[in-house]
C-alpha positions as CSV (number, residue, x, y, z in Angstrom):
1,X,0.0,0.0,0.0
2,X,2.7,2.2,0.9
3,X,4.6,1.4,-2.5
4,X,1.5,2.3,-4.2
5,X,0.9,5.7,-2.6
6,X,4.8,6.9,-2.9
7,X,4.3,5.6,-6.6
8,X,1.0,7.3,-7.0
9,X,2.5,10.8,-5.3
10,X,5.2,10.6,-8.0
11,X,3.7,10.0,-11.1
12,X,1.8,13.1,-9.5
13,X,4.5,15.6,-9.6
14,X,5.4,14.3,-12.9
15,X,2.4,15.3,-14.1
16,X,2.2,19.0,-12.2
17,X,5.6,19.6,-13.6
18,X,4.4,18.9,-17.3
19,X,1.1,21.2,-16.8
20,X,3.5,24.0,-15.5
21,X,5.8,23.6,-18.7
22,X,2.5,23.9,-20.7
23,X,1.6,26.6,-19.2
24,X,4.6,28.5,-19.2
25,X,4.6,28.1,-22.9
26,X,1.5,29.2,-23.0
27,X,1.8,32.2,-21.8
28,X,5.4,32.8,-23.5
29,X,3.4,32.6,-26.7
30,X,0.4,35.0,-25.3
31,X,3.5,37.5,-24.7
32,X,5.2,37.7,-28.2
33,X,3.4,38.9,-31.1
34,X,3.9,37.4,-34.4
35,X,6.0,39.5,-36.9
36,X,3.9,41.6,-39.0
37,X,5.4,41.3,-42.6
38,X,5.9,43.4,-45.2
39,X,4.6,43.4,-48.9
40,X,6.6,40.7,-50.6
41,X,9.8,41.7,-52.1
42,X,9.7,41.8,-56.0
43,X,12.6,42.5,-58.6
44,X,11.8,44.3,-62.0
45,X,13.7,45.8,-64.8
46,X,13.3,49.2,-65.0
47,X,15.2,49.9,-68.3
48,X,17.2,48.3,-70.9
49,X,19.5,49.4,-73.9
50,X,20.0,47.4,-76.8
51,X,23.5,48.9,-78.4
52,X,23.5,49.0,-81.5
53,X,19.7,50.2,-81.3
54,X,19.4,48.1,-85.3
55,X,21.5,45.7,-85.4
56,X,23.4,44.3,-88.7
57,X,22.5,41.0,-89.7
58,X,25.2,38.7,-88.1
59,X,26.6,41.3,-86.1
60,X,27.6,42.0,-82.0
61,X,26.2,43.4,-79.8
62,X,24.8,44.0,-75.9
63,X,21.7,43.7,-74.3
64,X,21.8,45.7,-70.5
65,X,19.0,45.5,-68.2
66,X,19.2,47.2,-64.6
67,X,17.2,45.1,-62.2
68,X,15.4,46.9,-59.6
69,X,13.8,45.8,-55.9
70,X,10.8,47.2,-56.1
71,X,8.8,46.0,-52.7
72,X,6.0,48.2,-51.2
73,X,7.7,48.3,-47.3
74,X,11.0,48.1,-47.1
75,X,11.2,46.3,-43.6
76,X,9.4,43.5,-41.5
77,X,8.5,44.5,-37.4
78,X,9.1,41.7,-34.6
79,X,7.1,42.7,-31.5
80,X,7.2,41.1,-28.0
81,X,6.5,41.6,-24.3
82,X,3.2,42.8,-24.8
83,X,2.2,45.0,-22.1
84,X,-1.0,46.0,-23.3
85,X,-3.3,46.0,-26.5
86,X,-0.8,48.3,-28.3
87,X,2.1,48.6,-25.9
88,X,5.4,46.2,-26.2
89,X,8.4,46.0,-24.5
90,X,10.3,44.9,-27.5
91,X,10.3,46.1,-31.0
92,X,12.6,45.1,-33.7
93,X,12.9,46.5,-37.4
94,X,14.8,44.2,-39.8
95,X,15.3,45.6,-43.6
96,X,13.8,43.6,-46.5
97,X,16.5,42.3,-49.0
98,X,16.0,40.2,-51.9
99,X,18.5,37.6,-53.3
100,X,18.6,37.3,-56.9
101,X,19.9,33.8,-57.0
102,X,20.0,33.6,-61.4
103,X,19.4,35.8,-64.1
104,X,19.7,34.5,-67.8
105,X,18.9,35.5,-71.3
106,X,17.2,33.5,-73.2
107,X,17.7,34.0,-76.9
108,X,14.3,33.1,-78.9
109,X,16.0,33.7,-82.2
110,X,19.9,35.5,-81.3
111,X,22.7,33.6,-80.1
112,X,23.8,34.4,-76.6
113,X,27.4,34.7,-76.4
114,X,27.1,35.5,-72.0
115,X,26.6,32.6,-69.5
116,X,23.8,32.8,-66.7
117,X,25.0,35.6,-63.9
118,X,24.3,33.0,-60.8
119,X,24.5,34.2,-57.4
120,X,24.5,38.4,-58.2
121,X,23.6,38.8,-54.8
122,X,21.1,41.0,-52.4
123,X,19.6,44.4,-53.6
124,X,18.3,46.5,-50.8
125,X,14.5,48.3,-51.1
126,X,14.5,50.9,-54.0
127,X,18.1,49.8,-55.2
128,X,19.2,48.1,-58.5
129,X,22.2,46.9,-60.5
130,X,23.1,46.6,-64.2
131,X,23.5,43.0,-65.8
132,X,24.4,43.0,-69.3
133,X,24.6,40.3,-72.2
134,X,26.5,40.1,-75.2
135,X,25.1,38.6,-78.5
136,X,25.0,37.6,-82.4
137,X,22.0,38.8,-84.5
138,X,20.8,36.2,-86.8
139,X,21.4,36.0,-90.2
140,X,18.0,36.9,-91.6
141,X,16.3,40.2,-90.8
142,X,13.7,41.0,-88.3
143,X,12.6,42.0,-85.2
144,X,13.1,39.4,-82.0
145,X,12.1,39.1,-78.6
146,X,15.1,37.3,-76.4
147,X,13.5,36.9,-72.9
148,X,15.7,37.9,-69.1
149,X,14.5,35.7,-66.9
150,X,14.9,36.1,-63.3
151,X,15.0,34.0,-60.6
152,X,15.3,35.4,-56.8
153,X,14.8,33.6,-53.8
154,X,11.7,34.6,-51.6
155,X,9.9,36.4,-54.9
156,X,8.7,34.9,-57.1
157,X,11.0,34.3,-61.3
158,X,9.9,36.6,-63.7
159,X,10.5,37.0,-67.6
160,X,11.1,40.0,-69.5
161,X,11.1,40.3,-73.3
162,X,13.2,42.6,-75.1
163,X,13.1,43.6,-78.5
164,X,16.0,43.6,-80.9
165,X,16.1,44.9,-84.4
166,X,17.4,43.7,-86.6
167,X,18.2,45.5,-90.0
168,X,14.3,46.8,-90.0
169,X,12.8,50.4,-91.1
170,X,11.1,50.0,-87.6
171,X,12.8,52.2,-84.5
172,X,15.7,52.9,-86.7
173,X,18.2,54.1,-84.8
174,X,18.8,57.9,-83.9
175,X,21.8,59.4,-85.5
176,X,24.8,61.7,-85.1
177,X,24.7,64.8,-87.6
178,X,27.6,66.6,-88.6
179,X,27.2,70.1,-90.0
180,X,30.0,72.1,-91.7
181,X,30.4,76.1,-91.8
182,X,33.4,77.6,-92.9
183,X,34.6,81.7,-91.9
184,X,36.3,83.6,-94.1
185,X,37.4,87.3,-93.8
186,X,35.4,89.0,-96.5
187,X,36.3,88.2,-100.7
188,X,39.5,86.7,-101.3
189,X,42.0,87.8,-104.0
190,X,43.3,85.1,-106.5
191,X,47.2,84.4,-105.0
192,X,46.2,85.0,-101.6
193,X,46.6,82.9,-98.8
194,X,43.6,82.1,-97.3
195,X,42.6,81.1,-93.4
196,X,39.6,79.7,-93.0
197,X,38.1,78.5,-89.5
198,X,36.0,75.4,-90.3
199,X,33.4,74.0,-87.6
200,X,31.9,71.3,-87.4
201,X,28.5,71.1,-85.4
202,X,27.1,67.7,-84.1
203,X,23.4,68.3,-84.6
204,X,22.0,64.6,-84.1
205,X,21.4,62.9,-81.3
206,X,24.1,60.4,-80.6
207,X,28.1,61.1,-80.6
208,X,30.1,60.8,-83.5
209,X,33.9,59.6,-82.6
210,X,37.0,59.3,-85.1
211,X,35.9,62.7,-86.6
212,X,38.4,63.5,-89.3
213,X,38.6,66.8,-92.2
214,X,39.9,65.7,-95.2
215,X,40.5,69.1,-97.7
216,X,40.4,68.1,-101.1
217,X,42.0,69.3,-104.3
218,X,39.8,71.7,-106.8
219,X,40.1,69.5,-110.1
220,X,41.7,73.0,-112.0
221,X,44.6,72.6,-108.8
222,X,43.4,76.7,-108.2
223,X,43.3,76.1,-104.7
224,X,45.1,73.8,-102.4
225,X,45.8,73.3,-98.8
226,X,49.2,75.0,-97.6
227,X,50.3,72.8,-94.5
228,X,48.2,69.4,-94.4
229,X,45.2,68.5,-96.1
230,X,43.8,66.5,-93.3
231,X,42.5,67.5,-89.7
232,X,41.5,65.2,-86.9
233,X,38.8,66.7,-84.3
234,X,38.1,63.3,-81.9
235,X,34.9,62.7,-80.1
236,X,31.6,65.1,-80.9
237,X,29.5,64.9,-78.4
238,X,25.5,65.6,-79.5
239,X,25.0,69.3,-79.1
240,X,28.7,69.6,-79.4
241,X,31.0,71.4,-81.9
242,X,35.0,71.9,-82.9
243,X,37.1,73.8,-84.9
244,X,40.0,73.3,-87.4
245,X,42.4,76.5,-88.7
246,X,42.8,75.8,-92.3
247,X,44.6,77.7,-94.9
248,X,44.4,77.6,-98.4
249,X,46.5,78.7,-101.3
250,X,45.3,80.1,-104.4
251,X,46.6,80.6,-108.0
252,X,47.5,84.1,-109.2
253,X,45.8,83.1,-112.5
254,X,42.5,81.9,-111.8
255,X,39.3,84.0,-112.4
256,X,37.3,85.7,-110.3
257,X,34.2,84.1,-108.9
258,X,32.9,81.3,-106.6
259,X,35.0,78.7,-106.3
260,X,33.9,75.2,-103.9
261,X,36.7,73.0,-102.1
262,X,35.7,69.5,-101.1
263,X,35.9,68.6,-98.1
264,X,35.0,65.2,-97.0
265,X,34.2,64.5,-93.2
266,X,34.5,60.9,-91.9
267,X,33.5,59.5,-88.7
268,X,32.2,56.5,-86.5
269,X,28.7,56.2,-85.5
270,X,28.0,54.4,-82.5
271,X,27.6,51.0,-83.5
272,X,31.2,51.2,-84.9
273,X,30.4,52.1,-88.3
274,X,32.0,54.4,-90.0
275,X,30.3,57.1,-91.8
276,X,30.9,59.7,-94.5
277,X,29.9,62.6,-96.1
278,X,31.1,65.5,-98.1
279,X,30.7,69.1,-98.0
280,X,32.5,72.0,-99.3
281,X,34.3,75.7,-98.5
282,X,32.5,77.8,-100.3
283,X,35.3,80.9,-101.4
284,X,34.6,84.4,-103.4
285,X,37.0,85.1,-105.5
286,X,37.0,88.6,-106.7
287,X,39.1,90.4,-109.3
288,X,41.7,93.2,-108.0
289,X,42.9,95.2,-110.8
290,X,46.2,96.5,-110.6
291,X,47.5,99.7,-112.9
292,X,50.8,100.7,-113.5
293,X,52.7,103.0,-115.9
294,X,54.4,101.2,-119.0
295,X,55.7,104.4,-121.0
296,X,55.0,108.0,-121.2
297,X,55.9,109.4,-124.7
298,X,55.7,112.6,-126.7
299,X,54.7,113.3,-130.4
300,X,57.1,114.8,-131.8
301,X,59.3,113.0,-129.6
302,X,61.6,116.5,-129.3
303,X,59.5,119.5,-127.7
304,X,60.1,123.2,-128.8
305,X,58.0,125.8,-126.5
306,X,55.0,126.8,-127.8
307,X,54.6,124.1,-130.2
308,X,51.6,121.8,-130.1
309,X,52.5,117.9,-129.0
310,X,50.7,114.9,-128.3
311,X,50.9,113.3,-124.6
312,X,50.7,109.5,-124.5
313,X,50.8,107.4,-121.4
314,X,50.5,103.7,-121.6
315,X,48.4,102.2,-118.7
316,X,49.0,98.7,-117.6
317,X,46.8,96.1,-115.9
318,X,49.4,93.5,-113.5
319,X,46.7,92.4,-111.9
320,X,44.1,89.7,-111.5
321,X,40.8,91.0,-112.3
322,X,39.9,93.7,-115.0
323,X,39.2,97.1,-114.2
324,X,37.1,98.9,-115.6
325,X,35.7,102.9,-116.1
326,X,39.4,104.0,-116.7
327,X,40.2,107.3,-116.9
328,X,43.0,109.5,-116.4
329,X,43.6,112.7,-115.5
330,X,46.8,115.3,-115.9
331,X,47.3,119.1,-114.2
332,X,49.8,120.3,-116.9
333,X,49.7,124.3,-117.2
334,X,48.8,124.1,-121.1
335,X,45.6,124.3,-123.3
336,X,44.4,121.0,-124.8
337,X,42.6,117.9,-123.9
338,X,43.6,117.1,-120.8
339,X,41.5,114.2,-119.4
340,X,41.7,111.3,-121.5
341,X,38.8,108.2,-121.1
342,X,40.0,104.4,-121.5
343,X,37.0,101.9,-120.3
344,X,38.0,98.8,-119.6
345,X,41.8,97.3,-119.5
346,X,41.8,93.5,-118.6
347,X,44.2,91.7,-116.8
348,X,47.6,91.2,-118.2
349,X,46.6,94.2,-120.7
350,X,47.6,97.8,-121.2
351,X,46.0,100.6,-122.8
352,X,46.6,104.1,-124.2
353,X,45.5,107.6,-122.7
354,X,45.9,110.3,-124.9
355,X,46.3,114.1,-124.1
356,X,46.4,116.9,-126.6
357,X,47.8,119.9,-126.0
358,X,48.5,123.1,-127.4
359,X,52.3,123.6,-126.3
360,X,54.1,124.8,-123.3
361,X,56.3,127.4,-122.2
362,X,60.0,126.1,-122.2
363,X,61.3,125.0,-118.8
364,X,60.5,122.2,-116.3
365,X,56.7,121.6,-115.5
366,X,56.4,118.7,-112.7
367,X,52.7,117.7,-112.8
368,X,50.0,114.9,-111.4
369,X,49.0,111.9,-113.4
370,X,45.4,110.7,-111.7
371,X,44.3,107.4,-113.2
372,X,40.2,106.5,-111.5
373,X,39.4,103.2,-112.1
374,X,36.7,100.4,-110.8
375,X,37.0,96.4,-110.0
376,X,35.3,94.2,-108.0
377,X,37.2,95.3,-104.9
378,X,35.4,98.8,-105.5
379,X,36.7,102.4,-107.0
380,X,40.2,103.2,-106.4
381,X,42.5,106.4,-107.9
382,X,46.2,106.0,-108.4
383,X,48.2,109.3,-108.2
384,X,51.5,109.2,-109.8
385,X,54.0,112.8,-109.9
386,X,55.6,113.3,-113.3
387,X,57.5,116.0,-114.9
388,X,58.3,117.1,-118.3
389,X,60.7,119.0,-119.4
390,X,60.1,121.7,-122.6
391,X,63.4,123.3,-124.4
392,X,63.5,126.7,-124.8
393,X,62.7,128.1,-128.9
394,X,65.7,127.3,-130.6
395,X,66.9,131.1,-132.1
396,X,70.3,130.5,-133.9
397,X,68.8,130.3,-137.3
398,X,66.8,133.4,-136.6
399,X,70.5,135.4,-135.7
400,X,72.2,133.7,-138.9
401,X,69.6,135.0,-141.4
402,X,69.5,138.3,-139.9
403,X,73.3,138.6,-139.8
404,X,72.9,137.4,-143.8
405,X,70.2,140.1,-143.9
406,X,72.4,142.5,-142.9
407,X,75.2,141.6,-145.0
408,X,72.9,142.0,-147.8
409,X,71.9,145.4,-146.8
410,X,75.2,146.4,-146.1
411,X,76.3,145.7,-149.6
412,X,73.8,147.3,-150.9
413,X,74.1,150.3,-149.3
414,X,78.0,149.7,-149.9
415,X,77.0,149.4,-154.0
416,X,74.5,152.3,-154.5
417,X,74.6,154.8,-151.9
418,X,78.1,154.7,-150.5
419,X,80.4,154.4,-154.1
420,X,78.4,156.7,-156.0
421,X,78.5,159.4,-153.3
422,X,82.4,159.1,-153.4
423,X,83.1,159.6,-157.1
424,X,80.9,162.7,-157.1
425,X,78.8,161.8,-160.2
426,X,77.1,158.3,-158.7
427,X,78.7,155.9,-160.8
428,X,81.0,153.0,-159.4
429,X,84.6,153.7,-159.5
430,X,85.8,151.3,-162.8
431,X,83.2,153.5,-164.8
432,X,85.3,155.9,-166.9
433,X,84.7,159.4,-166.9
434,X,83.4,161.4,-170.3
């Protein structure tokens, strides 16, 4: 009986001890709260770039995608202790991170040349990270759809397509646009050396790299680089422009008037090919008429004073474009014509101008020679000081015939005035007297 009881008291406490556990776990669960979770994390892509925008057929190229954690709340709550209905004596904020365990590209049409990105790792709430792949566009043209799937651990995989073109009229890809203006300093003169500042403007929308100038020869050979005929200007960004100092030579012969240099710009798009495209420097070329004196003559070539002559001056033209309205002008103190009017003396030409005047005191006369004169620089006037010289009258011949004069009179006046008045009866001397 006594081995009962002691048995029965212990299986007793056994069992007390077990309630209290049970109870005390009771409660323990009464006092923590269970955590209150957020929205479920969840990775997107926000944006992607296909570079080349249209592909070539069988050409490279990338695919980049930037993944994004995109979850509503960005943090889970553990409460405990509760102390009342909304009171707790422990509360614990945890960030929500979400593990991207694989991302791969599956091609649907291009050939993947980048393996599966395993393990990329944790993005916070609201951050993201760029995963690109490289590729092969088919052979045939055409627009596909490779797919990025996604698989992240505690969200659920997700697939994105993303188009790629390739070689199609459809999203063609925006451009870089090169524009060309050239400054010159007014008209040019043909033999001149010419600068020219050249700039070239980006006007498109993508960057143009490898930007090179090449100047190219007219076909006459008129014009012609002095230095180099080729000017590298880099990278252009969109928006962007840069300059090149060019100078040109010119031929002393060529005409007046427009003349266009080639100019051919090359460059690399964006997708690696390489581009070209010509332009020209547009140059005026006008004439610029140059006079000079050749000879100034006399007719008769020997002056006497007061004795009518003929002026002539020969006008030449040394320079490269014609002038025209020619006239000249002189401010010689005689009577006569003394403005003489030529027109038009082209290049390499000269021209007479003719004065006629009356005759001149003798002495040395310095006077102005005025030519006036247009081109297609404008109206110009050359002043040039000559001088001519006019003998006096020449009177020796005058003094011999009056000295013969004279003689003659004197022997006359010898013969019948003189004789006779000696012999008393006016006859000469050898006459014999009755």
């Amino acid at each position: 009986m006594n081995e009962y009881g002691n048995n029965r008291n212990e299986i007793m406490k056994k069992f007390s001890t077990i309630i209290a556990l049970i109870v005390l776990f009771g409660l323990m669960v009464l006092l923590v709260s269970p955590a209150h979770a957020a929205d479920a994390p969840t990775v997107t892509i926000t944006s992607y770039t296909v570079s080349p925008s249209v592909m070539m057929p069988d050409s490279l190229g990338t695919i980049t995608v930037v993944l994004k954690n995109t979850a509503g709340s960005a943090s889970v709550v553990e409460k405990s202790g509760k102390l009342s209905a909304d009171d707790y004596t422990v509360v614990k904020t945890t960030d929500m991170t979400v593990n991207i365990e694989n991302v791969h590209l599956e091609g649907n049409g291009i050939t993947v040349l980048t393996k599966d990105y395993d393990n990329v790792g944790s993005i916070g709430p609201g951050q993201s990270i760029p995963v690109t792949f490289s590729f092969k566009a088919p052979s045939n043209n055409g627009l596909y759809y490779p797919e990025v799937w996604i698989d992240a651990k505690g969200a659920s995989s997700s697939k994105y397509p993303i188009p790629v073109n390739v070689n199609t009229a459809l999203g063609i890809q925006k451009t870089a646009v090169l524009i060309m203006d050239s400054t010159l300093t007014g008209s040019q003169n043909p033999g001149d050396e010419i600068p020219v500042t050249v700039t070239v403007q980006n006007s498109g929308e993508m960057l143009a790299s490898d930007v090179t100038l090449k100047i190219e020869n007219v076909s006459s050979a008129m014009v012609a680089p002095k230095n180099t005929d080729l000017y590298h200007l880099g990278t252009i960004q969109a928006g962007e422009n840069k300059t090149a100092q060019v100078v040109l030579l010119s031929d002393k012969k060529m005409s007046a008037g427009l003349v266009k240099v080639p100019v051919t710009i090359q460059y690399s798009a964006i997708d690696g090919t390489v581009k070209t495209q010509t332009t020209s420097i547009d140059i005026l070329f006008l004439g610029k008429a140059e006079l000079g004196f050749v000879s100034v003559d006399t007719n008769p070539t020997r002056l006497t004073q007061d004795t009518p002559f003929d002026l002539t001056v020969r006008i030449e033209n040394t320079g490269t474009g014609e002038a025209k309205q020619v006239s000249a002008k002189i401010d010689l103190p005689a009577e006569g014509t003394k403005e003489a009017f030529i027109g038009k003396i082209k290049p390499g030409n000269d021209a007479p101008a003719i004065f006629l005047l009356e005759g001149m005191k003798g002495g040395n006369h310095p006077y102005n020679l005025t030519i006036v004169y247009t081109d297609d620089m404008g109206s110009h006037a050359l002043t040039r000081q000559m001088d001519m010289r006019v003998p006096p009258a020449d009177s020796s011949g005058t003094i011999i015939l009056g000295l013969i004069i004279l003689g003659i009179l004197g022997f006359l006046a010898y013969r019948y005035w003189y004789l006779p008045t000696k012999n008393d009866d006016g006859n000469f001397p050898w006459v014999k007297k009755n």
